[in-house]
VEXDOMI-717737 format. One record per residue (C-alpha): residue number from 1; x, y, z; residue in one letter; chain. Coordinates in nm, 3 decimals, padded with zeros to 5 digits. Layout:
<recs>
<rec NUM; <X; Y; Z>; A; A>
...
</recs>
This chain:
<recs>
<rec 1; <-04.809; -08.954; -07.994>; X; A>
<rec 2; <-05.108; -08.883; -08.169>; X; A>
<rec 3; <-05.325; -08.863; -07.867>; X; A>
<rec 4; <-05.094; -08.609; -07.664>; X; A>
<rec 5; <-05.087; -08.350; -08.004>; X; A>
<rec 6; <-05.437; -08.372; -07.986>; X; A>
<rec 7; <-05.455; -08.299; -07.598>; X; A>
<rec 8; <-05.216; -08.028; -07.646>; X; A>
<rec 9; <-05.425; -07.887; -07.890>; X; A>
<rec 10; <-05.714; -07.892; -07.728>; X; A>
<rec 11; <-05.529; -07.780; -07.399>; X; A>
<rec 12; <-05.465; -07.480; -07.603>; X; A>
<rec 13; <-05.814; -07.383; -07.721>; X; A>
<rec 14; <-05.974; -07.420; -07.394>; X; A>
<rec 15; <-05.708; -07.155; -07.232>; X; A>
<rec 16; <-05.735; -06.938; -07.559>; X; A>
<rec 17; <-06.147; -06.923; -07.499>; X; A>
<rec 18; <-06.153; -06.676; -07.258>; X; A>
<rec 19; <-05.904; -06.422; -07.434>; X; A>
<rec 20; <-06.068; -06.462; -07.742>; X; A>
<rec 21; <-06.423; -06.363; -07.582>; X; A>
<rec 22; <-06.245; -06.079; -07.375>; X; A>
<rec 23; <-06.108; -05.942; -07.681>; X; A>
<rec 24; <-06.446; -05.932; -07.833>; X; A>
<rec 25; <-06.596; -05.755; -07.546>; X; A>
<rec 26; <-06.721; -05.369; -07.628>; X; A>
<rec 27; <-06.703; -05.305; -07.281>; X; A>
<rec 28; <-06.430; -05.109; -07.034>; X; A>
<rec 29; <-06.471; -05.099; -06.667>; X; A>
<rec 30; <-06.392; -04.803; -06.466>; X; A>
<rec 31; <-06.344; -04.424; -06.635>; X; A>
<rec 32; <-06.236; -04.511; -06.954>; X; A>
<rec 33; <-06.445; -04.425; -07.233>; X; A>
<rec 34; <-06.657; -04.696; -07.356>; X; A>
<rec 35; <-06.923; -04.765; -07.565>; X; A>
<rec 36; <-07.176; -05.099; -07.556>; X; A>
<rec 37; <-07.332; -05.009; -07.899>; X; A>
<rec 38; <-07.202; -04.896; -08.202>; X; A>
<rec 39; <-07.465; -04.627; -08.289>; X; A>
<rec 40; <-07.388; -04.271; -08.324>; X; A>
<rec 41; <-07.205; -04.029; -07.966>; X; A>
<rec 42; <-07.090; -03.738; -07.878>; X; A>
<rec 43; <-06.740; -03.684; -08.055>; X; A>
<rec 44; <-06.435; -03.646; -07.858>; X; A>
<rec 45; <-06.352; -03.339; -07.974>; X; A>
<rec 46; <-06.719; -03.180; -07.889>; X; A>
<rec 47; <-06.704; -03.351; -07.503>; X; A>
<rec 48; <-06.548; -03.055; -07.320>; X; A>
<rec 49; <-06.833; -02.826; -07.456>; X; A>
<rec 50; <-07.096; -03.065; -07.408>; X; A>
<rec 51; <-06.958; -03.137; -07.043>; X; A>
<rec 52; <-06.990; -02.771; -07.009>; X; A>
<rec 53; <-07.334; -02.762; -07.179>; X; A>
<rec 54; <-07.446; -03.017; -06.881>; X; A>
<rec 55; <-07.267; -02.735; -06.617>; X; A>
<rec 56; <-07.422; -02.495; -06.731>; X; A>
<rec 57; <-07.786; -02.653; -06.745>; X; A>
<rec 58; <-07.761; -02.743; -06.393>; X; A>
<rec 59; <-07.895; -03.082; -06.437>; X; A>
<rec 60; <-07.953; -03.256; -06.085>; X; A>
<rec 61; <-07.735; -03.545; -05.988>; X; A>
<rec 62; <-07.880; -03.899; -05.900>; X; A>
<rec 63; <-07.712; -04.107; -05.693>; X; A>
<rec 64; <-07.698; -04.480; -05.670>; X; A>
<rec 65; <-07.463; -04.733; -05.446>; X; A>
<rec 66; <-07.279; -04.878; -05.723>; X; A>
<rec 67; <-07.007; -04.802; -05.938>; X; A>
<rec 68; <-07.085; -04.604; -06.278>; X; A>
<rec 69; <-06.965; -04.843; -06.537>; X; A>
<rec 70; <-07.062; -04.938; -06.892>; X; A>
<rec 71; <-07.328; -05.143; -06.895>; X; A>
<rec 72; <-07.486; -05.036; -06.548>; X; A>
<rec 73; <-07.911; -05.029; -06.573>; X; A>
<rec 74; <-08.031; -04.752; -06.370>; X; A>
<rec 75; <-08.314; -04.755; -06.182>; X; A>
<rec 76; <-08.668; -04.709; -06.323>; X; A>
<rec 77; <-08.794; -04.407; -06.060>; X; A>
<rec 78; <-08.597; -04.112; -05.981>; X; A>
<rec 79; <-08.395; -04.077; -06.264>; X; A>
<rec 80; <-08.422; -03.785; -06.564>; X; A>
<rec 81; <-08.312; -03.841; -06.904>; X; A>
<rec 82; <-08.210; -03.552; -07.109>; X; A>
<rec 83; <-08.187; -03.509; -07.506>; X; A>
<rec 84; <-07.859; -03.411; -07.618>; X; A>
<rec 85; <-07.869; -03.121; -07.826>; X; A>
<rec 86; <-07.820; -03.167; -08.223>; X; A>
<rec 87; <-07.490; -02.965; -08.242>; X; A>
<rec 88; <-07.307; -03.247; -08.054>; X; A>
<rec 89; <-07.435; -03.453; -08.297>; X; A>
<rec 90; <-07.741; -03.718; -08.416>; X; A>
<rec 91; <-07.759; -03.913; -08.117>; X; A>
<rec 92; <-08.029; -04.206; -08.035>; X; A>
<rec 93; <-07.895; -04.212; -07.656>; X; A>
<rec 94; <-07.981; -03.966; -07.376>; X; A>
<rec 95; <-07.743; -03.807; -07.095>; X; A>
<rec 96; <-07.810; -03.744; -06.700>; X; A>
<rec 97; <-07.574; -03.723; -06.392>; X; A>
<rec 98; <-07.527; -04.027; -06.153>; X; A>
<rec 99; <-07.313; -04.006; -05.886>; X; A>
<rec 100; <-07.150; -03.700; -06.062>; X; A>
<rec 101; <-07.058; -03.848; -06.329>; X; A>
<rec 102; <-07.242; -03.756; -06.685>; X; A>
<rec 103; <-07.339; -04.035; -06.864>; X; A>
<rec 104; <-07.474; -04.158; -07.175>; X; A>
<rec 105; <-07.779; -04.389; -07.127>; X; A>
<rec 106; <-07.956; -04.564; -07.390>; X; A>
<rec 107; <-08.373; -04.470; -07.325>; X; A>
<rec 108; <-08.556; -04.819; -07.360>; X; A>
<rec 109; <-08.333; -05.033; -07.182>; X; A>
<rec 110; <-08.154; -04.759; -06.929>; X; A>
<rec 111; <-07.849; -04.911; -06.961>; X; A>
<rec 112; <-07.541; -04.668; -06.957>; X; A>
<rec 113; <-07.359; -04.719; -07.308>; X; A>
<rec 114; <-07.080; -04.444; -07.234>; X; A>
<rec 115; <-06.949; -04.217; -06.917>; X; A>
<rec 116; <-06.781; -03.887; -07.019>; X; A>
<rec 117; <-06.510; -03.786; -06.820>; X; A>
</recs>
């Protein structure tokens, strides 16, 4: 009797792992809003003027094969990085345009951290 509790138990850990690390995960795939790090973005209620900031600056689009996703690392060539401007707030990341998409990329590691609808 013993033994099955403890096989049930364990039964019930091992199929509990992989919710428990999904539920930990800072990451969203596909258009949702989502962010990798916890450091500071654009607020929600500044992103349609900052989407119409990035209109209006014309910045070119890059284009890559994949899917732009949270946690995509764009390539090192071909690629510009933009500041975004203090009045949408203190932010460490920069913004560009992949596959017309803008997207929040953080500098060193050129991963994306966040894609703005």
């Amino acid at each position: 009797m013993r033994n099955r509790i403890l096989a049930l138990v364990a039964l019930a850990a091992a199929i509990d792992s992989p919710l428990t690390a999904q539920a930990q995960s800072g990451v969203t795939v596909g258009r949702a809003p989502a962010v990798i790090d916890s450091g500071p973005t654009i607020a929600v209620e500044q992103r349609p003027a900052f989407r119409e900031y990035v209109v209006e600056q014309r910045v070119p689009a890059f284009s890559i094969p994949d899917r732009i996703i949270v946690g995509t690392t764009l390539p090192e060539a071909g690629v510009t990085y933009y500041d975004v401007p203090q009045r949408f707030g203190a932010t460490t990341y920069r913004y560009t345009v992949v596959n017309g998409e803008t997207v929040l990329v953080e500098p060193r590691s050129r991963r994306i951290v966040e894609v703005l609808d």
